[in-house]
VEXDO-796685 format. One record per residue (C-alpha): residue in three letters; x, y, z. Coordinates in Angstrom, 3 decimals. Example, Ala and Ser with C-alpha at 12.3 -4.5 7.8 and 13.67 -1.06 7.14 Angstrom:
2
bamar resn = ALA, X = 12.300, Y = -4.500, Z = 7.800
bamar resn = SER, X = 13.670, Y = -1.060, Z = 7.140
This chain:
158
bamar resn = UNK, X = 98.427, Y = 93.418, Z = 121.509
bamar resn = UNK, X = 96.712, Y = 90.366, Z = 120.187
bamar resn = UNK, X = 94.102, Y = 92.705, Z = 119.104
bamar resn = UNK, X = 96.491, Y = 94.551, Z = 116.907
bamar resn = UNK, X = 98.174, Y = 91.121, Z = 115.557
bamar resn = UNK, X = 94.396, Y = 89.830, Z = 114.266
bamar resn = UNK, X = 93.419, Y = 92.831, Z = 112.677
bamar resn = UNK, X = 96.609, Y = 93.019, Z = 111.161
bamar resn = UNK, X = 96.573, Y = 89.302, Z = 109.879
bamar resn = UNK, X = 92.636, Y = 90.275, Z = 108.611
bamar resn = UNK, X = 93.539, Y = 92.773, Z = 106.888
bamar resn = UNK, X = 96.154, Y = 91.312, Z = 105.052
bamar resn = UNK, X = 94.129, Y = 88.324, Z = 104.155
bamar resn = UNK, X = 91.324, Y = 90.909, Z = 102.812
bamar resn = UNK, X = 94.208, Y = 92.291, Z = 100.378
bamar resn = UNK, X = 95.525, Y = 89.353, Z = 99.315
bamar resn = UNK, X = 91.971, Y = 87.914, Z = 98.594
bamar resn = UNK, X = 91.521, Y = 91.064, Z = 96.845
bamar resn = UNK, X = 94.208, Y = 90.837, Z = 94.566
bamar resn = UNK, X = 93.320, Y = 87.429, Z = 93.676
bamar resn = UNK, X = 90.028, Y = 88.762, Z = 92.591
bamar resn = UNK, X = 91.131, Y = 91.461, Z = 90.573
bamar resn = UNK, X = 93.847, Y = 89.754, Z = 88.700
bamar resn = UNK, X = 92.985, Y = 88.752, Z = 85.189
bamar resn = UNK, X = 92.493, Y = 85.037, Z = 84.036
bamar resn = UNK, X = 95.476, Y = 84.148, Z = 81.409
bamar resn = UNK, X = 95.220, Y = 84.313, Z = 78.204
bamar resn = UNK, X = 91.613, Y = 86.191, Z = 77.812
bamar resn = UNK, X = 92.078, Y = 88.417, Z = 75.266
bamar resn = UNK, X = 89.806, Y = 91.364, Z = 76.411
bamar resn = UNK, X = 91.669, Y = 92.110, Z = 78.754
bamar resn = UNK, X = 93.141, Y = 95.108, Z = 78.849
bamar resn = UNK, X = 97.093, Y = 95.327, Z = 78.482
bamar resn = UNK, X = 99.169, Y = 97.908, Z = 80.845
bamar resn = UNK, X = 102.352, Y = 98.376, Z = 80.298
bamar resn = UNK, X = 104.680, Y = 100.488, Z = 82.466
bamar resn = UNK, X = 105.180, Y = 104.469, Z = 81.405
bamar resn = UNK, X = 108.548, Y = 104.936, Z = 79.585
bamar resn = UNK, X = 111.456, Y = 106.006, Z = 82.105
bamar resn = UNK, X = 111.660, Y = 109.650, Z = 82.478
bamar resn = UNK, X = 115.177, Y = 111.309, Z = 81.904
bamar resn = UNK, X = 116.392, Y = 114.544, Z = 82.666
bamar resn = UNK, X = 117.329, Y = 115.429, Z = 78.816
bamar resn = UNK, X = 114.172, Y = 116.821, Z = 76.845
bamar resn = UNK, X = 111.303, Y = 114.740, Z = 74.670
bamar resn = UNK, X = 112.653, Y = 115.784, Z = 71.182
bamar resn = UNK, X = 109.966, Y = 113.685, Z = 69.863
bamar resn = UNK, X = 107.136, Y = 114.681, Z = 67.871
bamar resn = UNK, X = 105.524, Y = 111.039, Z = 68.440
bamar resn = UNK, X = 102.501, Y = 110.618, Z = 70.682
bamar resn = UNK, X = 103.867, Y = 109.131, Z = 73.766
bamar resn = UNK, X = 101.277, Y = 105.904, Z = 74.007
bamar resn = UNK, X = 102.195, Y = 102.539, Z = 75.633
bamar resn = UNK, X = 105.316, Y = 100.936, Z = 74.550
bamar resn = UNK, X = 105.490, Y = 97.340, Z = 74.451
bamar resn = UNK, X = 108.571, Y = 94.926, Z = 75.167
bamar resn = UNK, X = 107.098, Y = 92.075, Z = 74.272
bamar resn = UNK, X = 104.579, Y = 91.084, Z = 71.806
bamar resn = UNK, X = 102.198, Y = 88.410, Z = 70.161
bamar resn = UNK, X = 104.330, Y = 88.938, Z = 66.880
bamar resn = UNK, X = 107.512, Y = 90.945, Z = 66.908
bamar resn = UNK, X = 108.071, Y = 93.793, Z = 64.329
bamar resn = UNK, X = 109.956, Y = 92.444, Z = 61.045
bamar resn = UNK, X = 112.222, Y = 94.096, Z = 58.782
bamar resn = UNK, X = 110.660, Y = 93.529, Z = 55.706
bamar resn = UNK, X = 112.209, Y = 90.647, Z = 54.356
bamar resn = UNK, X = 113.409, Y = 89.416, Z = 57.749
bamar resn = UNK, X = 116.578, Y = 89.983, Z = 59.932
bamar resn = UNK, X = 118.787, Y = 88.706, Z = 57.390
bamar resn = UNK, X = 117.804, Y = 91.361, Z = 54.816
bamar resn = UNK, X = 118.148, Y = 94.106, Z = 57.614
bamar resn = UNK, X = 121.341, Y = 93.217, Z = 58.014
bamar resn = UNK, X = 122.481, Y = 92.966, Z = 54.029
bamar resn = UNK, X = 120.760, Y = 96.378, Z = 54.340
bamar resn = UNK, X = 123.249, Y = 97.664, Z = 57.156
bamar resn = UNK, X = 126.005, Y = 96.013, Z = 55.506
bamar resn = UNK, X = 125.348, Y = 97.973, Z = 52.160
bamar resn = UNK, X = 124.596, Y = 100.784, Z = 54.136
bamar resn = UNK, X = 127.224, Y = 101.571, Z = 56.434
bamar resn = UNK, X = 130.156, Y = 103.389, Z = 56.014
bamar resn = UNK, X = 132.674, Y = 102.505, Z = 58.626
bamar resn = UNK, X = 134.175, Y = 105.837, Z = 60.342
bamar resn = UNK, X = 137.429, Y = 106.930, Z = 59.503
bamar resn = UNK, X = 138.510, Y = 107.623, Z = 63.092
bamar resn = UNK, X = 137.255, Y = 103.866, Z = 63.473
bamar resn = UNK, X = 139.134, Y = 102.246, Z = 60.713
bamar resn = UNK, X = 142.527, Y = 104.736, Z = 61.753
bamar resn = UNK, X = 141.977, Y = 103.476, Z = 65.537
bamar resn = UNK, X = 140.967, Y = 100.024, Z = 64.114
bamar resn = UNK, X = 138.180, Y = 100.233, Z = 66.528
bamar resn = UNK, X = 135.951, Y = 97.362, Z = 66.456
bamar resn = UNK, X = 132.891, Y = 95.745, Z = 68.078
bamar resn = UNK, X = 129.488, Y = 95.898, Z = 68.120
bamar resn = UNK, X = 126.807, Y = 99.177, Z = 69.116
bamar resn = UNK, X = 123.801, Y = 97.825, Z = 71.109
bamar resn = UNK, X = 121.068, Y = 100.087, Z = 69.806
bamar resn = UNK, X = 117.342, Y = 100.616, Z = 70.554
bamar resn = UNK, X = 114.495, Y = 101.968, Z = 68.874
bamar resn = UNK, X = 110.395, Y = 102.129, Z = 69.105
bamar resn = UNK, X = 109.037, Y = 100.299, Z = 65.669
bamar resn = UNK, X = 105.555, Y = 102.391, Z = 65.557
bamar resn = UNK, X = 102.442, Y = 101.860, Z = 64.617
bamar resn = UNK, X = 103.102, Y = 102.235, Z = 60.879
bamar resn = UNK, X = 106.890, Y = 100.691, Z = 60.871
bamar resn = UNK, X = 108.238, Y = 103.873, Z = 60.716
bamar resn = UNK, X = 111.282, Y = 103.742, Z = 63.163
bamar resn = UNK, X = 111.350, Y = 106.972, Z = 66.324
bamar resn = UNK, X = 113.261, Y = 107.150, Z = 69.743
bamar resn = UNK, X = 116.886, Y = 105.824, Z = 68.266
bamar resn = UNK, X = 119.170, Y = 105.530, Z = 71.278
bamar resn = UNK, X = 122.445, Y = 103.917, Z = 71.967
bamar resn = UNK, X = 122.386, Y = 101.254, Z = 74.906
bamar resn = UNK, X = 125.780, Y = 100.825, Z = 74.311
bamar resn = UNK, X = 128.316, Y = 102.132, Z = 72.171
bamar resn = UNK, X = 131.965, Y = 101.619, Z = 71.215
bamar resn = UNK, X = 132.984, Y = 105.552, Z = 70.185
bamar resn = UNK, X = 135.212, Y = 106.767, Z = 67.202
bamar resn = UNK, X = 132.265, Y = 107.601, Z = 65.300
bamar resn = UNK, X = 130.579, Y = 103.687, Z = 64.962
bamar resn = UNK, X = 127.987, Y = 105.087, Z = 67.598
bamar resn = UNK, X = 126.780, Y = 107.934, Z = 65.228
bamar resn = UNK, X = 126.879, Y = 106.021, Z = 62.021
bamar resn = UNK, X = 124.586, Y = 103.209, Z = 63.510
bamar resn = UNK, X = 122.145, Y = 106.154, Z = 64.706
bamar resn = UNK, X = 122.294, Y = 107.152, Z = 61.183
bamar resn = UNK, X = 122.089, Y = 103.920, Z = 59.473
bamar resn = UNK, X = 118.833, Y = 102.479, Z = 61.359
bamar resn = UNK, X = 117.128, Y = 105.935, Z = 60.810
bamar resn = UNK, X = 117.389, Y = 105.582, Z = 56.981
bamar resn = UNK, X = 115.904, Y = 102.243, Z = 57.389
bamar resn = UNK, X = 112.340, Y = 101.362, Z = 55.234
bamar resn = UNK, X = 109.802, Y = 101.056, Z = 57.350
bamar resn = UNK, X = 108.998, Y = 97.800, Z = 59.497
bamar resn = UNK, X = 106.400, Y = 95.355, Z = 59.526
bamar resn = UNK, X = 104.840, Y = 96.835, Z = 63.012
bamar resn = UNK, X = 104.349, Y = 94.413, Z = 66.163
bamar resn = UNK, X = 101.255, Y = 93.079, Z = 66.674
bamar resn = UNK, X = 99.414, Y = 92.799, Z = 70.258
bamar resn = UNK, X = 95.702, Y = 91.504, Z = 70.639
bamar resn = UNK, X = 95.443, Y = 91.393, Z = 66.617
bamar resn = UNK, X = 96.279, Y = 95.312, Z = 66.430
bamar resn = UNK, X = 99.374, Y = 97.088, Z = 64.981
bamar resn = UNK, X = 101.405, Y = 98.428, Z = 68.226
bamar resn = UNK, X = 104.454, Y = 100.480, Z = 69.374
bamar resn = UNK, X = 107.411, Y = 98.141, Z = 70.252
bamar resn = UNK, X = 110.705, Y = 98.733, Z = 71.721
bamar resn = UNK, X = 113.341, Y = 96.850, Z = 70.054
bamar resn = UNK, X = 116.840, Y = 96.185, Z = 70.631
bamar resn = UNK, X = 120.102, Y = 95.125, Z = 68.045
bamar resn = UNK, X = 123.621, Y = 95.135, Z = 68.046
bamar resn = UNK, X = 125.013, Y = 95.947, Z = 65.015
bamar resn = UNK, X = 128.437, Y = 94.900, Z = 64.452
bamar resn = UNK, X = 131.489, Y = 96.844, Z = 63.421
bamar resn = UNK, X = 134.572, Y = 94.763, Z = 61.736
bamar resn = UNK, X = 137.167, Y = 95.546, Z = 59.719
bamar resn = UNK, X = 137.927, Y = 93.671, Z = 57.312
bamar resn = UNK, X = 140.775, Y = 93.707, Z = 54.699
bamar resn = UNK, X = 141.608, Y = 97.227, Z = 55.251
């Protein structure tokens, strides 16, 4: 029995020394970056986009060009609110996500979280017209980047 107890306790000193050897020192940046594969779903990969790593967070965040402000003049201009919406006077806001790629162009539009009557549709629609993005960057390279918005849906004077 006491045997058994040592080897155990040696053996989990060996892994935990061995982690602590393999782990990376912060901030070097040669290391390389793993991120975790993308969740896999029972509906099909419509995609035509390589399925690389996917980043959550990054050294610099993907832009809009013209920042978050002029993304959002361009939803406001862009938008046209549903008429089941505005007959239901449904309001709130869609949480929306989408994969900024390596050249800004925006793939993988999803709703998180939607609000119905037609808003959840027009917000796919809206973001997919969208210029393309300044892309993330990670390590001084242009990356993929998941991104999450709400976009807001208020009527107003109707």
């Amino acid at each position: 029995m006491k045997k058994t107890f040592i080897t155990i306790i040696a053996l989990a000193a060996f892994t935990i020394a061995k982690a602590q050897q393999s782990t990376p020192k912060n901030g070097d940046p040669n290391v390389e970056i793993t991120i975790d594969a993308p969740i896999k779903t029972d509906a099909p990969d419509t995609s035509s986009v390589n399925r690389s790593k996917i980043f959550t967070a990054v050294e610099m965040e993907p832009s809009f060009p013209g920042g978050v402000d002029r993304f959002y003049q361009f939803l406001q201009y862009n938008v046209k609110y549903p008429a089941e919406a505005v007959k239901y006077k449904v309001q709130g806001k869609v949480f929306i996500s989408f994969v900024v790629e390596r050249d800004g162009s925006l793939t993988d539009i999803k709703i998180l979280r939607g609000i119905g009557s037609g808003c959840d549709e027009e917000a796919v629609r809206v973001v997919s017209i969208s210029p393309k993005w300044k892309p993330g960057i990670q390590n001084g390279r242009p990356v993929r980047v998941q991104y999450t918005m709400p976009i807001s849906f208020t009527l107003t004077g109707r």
